[in-house]
C-alpha positions as CSV (number, residue, x, y, z in Angstrom):
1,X,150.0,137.4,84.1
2,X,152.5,137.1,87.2
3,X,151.8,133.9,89.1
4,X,153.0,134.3,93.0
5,X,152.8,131.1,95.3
6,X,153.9,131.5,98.8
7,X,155.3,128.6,101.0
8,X,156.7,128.2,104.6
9,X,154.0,129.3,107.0
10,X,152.8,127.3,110.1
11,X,152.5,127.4,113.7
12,X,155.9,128.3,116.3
13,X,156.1,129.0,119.6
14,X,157.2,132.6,120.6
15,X,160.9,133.1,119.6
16,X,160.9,130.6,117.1
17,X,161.5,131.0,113.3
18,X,160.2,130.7,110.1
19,X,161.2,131.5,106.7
20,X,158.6,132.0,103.9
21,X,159.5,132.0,100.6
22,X,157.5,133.2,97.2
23,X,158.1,131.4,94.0
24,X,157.4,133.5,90.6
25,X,156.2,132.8,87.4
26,X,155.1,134.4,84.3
27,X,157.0,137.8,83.7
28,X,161.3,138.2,83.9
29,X,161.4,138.0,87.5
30,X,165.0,139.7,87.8
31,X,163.5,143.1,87.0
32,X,160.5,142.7,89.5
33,X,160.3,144.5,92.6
34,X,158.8,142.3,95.3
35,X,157.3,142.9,98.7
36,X,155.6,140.9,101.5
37,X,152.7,142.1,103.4
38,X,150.5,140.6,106.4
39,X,147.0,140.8,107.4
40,X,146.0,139.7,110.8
41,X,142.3,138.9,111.8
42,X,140.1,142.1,112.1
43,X,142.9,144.4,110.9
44,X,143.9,146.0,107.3
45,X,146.6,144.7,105.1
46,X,150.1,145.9,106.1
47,X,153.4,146.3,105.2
48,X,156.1,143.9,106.2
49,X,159.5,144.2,103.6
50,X,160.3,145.2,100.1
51,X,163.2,144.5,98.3
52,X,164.0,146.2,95.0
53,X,165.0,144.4,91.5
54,X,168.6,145.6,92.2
55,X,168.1,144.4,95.6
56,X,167.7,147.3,98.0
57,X,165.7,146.4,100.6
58,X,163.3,148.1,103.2
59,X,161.8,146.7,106.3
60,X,158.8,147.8,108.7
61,X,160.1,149.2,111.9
62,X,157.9,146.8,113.3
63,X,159.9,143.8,111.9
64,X,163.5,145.4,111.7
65,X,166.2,143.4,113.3
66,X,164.3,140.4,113.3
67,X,163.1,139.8,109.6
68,X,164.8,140.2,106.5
69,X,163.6,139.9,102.8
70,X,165.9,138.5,100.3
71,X,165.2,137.2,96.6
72,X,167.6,134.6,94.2
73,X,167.0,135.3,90.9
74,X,167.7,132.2,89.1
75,X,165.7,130.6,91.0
76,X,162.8,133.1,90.6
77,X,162.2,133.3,94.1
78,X,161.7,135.4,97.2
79,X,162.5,135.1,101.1
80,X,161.8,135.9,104.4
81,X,163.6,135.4,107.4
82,X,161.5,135.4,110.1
83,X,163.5,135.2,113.9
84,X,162.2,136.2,117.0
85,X,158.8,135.6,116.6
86,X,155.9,137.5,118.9
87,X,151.8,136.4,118.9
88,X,151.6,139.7,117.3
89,X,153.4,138.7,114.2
90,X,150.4,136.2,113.5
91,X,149.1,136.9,110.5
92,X,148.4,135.8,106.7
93,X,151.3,136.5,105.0
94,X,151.0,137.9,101.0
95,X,153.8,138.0,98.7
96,X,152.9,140.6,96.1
97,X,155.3,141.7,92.8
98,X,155.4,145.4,91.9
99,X,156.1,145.4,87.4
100,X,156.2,149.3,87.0
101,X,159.0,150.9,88.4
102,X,161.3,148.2,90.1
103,X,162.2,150.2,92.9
104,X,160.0,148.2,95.6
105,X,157.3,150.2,97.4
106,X,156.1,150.1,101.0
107,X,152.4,151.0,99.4
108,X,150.0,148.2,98.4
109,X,148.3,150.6,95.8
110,X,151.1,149.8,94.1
111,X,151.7,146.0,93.6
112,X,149.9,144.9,90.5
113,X,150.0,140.8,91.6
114,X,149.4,139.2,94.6
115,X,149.9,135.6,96.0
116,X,147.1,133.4,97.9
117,X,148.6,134.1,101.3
118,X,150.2,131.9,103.6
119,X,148.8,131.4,107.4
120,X,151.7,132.4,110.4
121,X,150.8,131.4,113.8
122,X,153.0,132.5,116.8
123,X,152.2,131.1,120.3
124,X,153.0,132.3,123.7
């Protein structure tokens, strides 16, 4: 089973930066299409940026310009740039890994593993 741990989150002040990253375990990881998602309180998981095994990437018109996914193989990991943070970015942010296709997907139905989350605060 695919293991996902995701690092980097905390608490910045409008316009500030963070960059999360997603560390991979348990299947060949090069091959792996990998997205990130974010749930905010009272509102449904959604879609943030997905990059493909080949590394094709896709971002939210919400985030595009300011965030940008990115993955290093060897080191079995995932990234994302966060710049220009707004409150409304706050959110829990999931890492999840897509083992079907490899393409990368912008729907959750189809990520089979997920990580635990990790908490993204943005003040004003």
């Amino acid at each position: 089973q695919v293991q996902l741990v995701e690092s980097g989150g905390g608490l910045v002040q409008a316009g500030g930066s963070l960059r999360l990253s997603c560390a991979a375990s348990g299947r060949t990881f090069s091959s792996t299409a990998m997205g990130w998602f974010r749930q905010a309180p009272g509102k449904e998981r959604e879609f943030v940026a997905t990059i493909s095994g080949s590394g094709n990437t896709y971002h939210a018109g919400s985030v595009e310009g300011r965030f940008t996914i990115s993955r290093v193989n060897a080191k079995n990991t995932v990234y994302l740039q966060m710049n220009s943070l707004k409150p409304e970015d706050t959110a829990v942010y999931y890492c999840a890994a897509e083992t079907r296709s490899g393409y990368g997907s912008s729907r959750i139905s189809e990520y089979d593993y997920w990580g635990q989350g990790t908490q993204v605060t943005v003040s004003s």
